[in-house]
One Martini backbone bead per residue (centre of mass of N, CA, C, O) as a GRO file, in nm:
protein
  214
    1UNK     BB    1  -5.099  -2.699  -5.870
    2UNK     BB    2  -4.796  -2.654  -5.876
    3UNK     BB    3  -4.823  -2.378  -5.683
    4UNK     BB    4  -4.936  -2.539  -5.440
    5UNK     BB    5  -4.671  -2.709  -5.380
    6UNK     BB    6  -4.448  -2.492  -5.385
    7UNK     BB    7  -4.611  -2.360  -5.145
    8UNK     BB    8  -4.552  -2.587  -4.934
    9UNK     BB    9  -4.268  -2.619  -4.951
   10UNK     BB   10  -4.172  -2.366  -4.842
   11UNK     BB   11  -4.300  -2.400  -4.564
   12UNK     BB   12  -4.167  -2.629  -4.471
   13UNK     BB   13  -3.910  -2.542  -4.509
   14UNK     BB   14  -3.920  -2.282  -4.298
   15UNK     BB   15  -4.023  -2.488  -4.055
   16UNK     BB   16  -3.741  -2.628  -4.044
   17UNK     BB   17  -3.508  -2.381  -4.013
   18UNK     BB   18  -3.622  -2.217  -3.746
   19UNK     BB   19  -3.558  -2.404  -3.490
   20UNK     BB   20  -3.235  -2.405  -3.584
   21UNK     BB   21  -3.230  -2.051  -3.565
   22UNK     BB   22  -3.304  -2.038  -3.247
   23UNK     BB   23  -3.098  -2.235  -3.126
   24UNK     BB   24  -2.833  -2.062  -3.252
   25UNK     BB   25  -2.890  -1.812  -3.081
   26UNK     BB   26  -2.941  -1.925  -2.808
   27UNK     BB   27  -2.632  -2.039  -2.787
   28UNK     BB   28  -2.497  -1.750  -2.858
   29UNK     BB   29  -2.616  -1.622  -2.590
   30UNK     BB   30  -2.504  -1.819  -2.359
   31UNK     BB   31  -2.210  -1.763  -2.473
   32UNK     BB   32  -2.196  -1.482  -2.388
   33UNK     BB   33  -2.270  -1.486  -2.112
   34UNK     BB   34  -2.085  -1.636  -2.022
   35UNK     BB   35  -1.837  -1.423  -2.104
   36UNK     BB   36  -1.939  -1.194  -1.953
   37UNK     BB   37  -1.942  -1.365  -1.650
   38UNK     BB   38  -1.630  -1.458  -1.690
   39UNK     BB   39  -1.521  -1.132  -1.714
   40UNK     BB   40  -1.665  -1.037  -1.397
   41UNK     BB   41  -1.515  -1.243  -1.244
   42UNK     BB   42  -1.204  -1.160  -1.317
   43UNK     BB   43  -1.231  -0.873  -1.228
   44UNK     BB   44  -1.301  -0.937  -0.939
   45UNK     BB   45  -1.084  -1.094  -0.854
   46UNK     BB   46  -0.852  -0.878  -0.932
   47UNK     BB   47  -0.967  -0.644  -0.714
   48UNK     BB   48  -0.906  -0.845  -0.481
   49UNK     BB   49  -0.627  -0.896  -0.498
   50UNK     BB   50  -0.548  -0.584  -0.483
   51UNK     BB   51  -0.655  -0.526  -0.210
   52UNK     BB   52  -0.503  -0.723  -0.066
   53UNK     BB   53  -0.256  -0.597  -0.101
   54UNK     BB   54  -0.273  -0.295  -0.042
   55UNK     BB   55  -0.363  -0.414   0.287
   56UNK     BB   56  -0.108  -0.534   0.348
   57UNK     BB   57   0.079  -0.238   0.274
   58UNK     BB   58   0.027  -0.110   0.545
   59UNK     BB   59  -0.056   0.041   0.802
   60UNK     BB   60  -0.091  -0.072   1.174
   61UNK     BB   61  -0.303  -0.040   1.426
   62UNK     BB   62  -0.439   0.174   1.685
   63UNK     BB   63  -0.242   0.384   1.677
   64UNK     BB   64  -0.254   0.505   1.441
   65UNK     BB   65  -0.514   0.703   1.453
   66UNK     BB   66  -0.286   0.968   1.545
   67UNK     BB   67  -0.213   1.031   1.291
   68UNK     BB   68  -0.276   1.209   1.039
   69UNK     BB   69  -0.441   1.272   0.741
   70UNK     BB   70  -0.268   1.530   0.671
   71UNK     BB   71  -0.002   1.605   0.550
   72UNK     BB   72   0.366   1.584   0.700
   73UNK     BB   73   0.228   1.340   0.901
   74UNK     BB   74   0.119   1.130   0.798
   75UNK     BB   75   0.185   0.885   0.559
   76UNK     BB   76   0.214   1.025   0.299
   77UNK     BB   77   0.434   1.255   0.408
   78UNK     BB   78   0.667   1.031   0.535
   79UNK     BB   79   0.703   0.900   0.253
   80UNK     BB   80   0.884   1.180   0.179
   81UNK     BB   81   1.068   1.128   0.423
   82UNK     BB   82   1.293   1.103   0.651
   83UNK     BB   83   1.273   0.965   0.955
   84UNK     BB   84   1.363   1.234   1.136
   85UNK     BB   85   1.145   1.389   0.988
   86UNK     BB   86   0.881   1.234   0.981
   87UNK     BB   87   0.873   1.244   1.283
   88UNK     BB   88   0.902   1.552   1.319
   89UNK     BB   89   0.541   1.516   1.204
   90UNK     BB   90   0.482   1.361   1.479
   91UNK     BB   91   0.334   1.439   1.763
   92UNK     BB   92   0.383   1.121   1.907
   93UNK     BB   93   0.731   1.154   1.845
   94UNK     BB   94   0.856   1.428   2.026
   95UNK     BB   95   1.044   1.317   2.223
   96UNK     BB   96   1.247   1.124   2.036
   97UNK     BB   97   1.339   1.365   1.861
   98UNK     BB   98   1.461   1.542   2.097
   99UNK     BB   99   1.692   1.301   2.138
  100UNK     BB  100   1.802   1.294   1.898
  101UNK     BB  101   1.913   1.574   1.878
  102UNK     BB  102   2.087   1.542   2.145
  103UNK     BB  103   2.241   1.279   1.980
  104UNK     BB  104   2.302   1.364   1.686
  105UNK     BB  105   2.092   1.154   1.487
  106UNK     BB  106   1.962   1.322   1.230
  107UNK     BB  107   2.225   1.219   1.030
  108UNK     BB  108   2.199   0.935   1.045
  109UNK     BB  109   1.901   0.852   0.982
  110UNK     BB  110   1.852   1.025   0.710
  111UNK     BB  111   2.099   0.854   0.572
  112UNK     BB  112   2.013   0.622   0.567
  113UNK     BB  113   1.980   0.282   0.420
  114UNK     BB  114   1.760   0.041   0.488
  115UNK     BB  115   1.582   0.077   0.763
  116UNK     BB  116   1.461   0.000   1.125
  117UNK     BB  117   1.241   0.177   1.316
  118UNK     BB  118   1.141   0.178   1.690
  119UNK     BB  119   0.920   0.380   1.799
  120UNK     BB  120   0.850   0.576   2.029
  121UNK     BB  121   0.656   0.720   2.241
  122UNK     BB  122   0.569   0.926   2.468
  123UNK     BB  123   0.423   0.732   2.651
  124UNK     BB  124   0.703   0.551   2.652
  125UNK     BB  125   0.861   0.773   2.824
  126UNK     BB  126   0.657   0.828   3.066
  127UNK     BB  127   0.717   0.582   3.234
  128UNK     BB  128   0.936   0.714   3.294
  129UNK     BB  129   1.125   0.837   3.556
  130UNK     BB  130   1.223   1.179   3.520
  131UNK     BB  131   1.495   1.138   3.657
  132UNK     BB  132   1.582   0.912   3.447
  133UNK     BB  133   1.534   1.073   3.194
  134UNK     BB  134   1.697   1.340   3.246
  135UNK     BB  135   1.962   1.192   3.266
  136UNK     BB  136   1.968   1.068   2.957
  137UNK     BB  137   1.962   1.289   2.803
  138UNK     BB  138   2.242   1.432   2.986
  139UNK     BB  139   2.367   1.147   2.828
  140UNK     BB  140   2.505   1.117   2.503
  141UNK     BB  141   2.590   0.803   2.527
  142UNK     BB  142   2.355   0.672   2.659
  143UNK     BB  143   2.127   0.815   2.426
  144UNK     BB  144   2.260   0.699   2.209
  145UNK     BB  145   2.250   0.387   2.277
  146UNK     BB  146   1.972   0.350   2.271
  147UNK     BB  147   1.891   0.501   1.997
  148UNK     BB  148   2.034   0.242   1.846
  149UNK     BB  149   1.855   0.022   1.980
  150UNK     BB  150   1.621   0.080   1.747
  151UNK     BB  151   1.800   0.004   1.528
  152UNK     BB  152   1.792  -0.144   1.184
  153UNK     BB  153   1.976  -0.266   0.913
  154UNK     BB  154   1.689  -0.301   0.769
  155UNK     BB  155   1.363  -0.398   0.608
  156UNK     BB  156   1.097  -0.452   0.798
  157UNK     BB  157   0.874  -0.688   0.804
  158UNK     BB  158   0.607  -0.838   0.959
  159UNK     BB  159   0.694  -1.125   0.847
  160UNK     BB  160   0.957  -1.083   1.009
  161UNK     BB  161   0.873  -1.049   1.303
  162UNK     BB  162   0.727  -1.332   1.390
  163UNK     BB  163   1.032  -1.395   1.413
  164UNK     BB  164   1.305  -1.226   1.572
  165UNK     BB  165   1.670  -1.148   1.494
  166UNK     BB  166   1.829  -0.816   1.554
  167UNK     BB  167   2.061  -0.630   1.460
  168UNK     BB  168   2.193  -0.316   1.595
  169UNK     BB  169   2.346  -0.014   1.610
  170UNK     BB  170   2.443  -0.082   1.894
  171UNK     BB  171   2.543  -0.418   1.864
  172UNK     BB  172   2.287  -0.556   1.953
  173UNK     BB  173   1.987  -0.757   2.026
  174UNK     BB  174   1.656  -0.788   1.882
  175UNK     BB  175   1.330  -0.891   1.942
  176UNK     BB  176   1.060  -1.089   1.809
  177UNK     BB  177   0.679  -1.132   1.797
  178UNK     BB  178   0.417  -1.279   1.605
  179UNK     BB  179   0.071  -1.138   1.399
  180UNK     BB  180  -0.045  -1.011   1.197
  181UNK     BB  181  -0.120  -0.701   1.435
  182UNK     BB  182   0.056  -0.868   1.643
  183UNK     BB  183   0.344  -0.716   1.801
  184UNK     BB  184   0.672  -0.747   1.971
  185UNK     BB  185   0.958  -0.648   2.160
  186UNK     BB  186   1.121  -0.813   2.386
  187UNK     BB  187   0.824  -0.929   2.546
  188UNK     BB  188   0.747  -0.576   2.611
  189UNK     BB  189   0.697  -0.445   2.332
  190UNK     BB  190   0.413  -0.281   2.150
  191UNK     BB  191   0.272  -0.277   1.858
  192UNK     BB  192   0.075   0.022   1.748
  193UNK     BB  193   0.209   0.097   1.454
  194UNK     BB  194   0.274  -0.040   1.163
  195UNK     BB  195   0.418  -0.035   0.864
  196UNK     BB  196   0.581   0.257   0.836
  197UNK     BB  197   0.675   0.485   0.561
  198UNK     BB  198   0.980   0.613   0.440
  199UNK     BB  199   1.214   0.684   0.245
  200UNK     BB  200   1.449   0.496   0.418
  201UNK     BB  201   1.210   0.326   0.622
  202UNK     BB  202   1.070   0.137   0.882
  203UNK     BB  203   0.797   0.194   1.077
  204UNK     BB  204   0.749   0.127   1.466
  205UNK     BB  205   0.544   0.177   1.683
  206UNK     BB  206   0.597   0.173   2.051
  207UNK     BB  207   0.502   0.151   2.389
  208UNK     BB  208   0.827   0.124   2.472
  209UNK     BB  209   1.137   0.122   2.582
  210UNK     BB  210   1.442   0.050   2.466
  211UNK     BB  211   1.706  -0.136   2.667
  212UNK     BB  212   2.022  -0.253   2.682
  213UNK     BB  213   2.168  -0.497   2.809
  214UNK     BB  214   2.483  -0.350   2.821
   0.00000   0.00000   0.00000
């Protein structure tokens, strides 16, 4: 009779304590779960989070498309050399490379530090009437002095370009204006692929030449 109590005993108890443990166990278990779905949320926002700085500080605009994919006209290519070295290495910036090296000013924009260059494309010199850019070519005070007039003393970010006038290194000011990935130069040049990165400058390949007032 009492070893029939004692069993009856343990069942019961047995019984209560179950239960608990399976309570336990679930609640152990919802905890994990949400610890795992909470580490692959912080997971997933933290690559969201990289992936737009890195594509924030891309080169943008429809103009790319003509960059190299690859070698030392590339965009990875040319933030490896100095600016009048990476232009001459993108054929759509040939005729500029050719003017620059004509005014002398190639060891003068590699050797500056920290400076931003709005760099007209072939497409924007041809607009120029032929005898007039021939005559500018052979005139190389005329020629130095466009051709500082794109180069400006300091580091333009998108962001800085937004509204903005500023020294250009020719001595006069030019004005910027846009946002997102649509920007203006005075008002008349448009950049076609902006935010290109070489060792030296931040350069704006842009559709027209700029011409200073003075």
């Amino acid at each position: 009779m009492n070893t029939r109590i004692r069993r009856t005993a343990v069942v019961l108890a047995a019984a209560a304590v179950l239960p608990v443990a399976l309570s336990a166990c679930s609640d152990s278990g919802s905890d994990s779960a949400k610890s795992d779905a909470s580490t692959k949320a912080s997971a997933t926002d933290n690559s969201m989070s990289g992936s737009d700085a890195t594509t924030a500080d891309q080169p943008f605009g429809t103009g790319c498309a003509a960059v190299p994919k690859s070698g030392s006209g590339s965009f990875d290519g040319m933030a490896q050399d100095p600016v009048a070295t990476a232009a001459s290495n993108n054929p759509a910036l040939s005729t500029l490379v050719a003017a620059v090296k004509k005014a002398g000013l190639v060891d003068t924009l590699n050797n500056a530090q920290g400076i931003t260059v709005f760099a007209p494309t072939n497409d924007a010199f041809a607009k120029i009437p032929k005898a007039t850019l021939d005559k500018v070519l052979a005139d190389k005070a005329q020629l130095t002095k466009i051709l500082t007039y794109h180069v400006v003393g300091q580091k333009l970010t998108p962001t800085n370009l937004e509204k903005g006038s500023f020294d250009t290194l020719e001595k006069s000011k030019l004005t910027t204006s846009g946002s997102g990935e649509s920007y203006t130069v005075n008002d008349s040049a448009k950049v076609v692929c902006g935010n290109v990165k070489t060792a030296n400058a931040n350069v704006y390949i842009i559709d027209t030449v700029l011409m200073p007032t003075s």
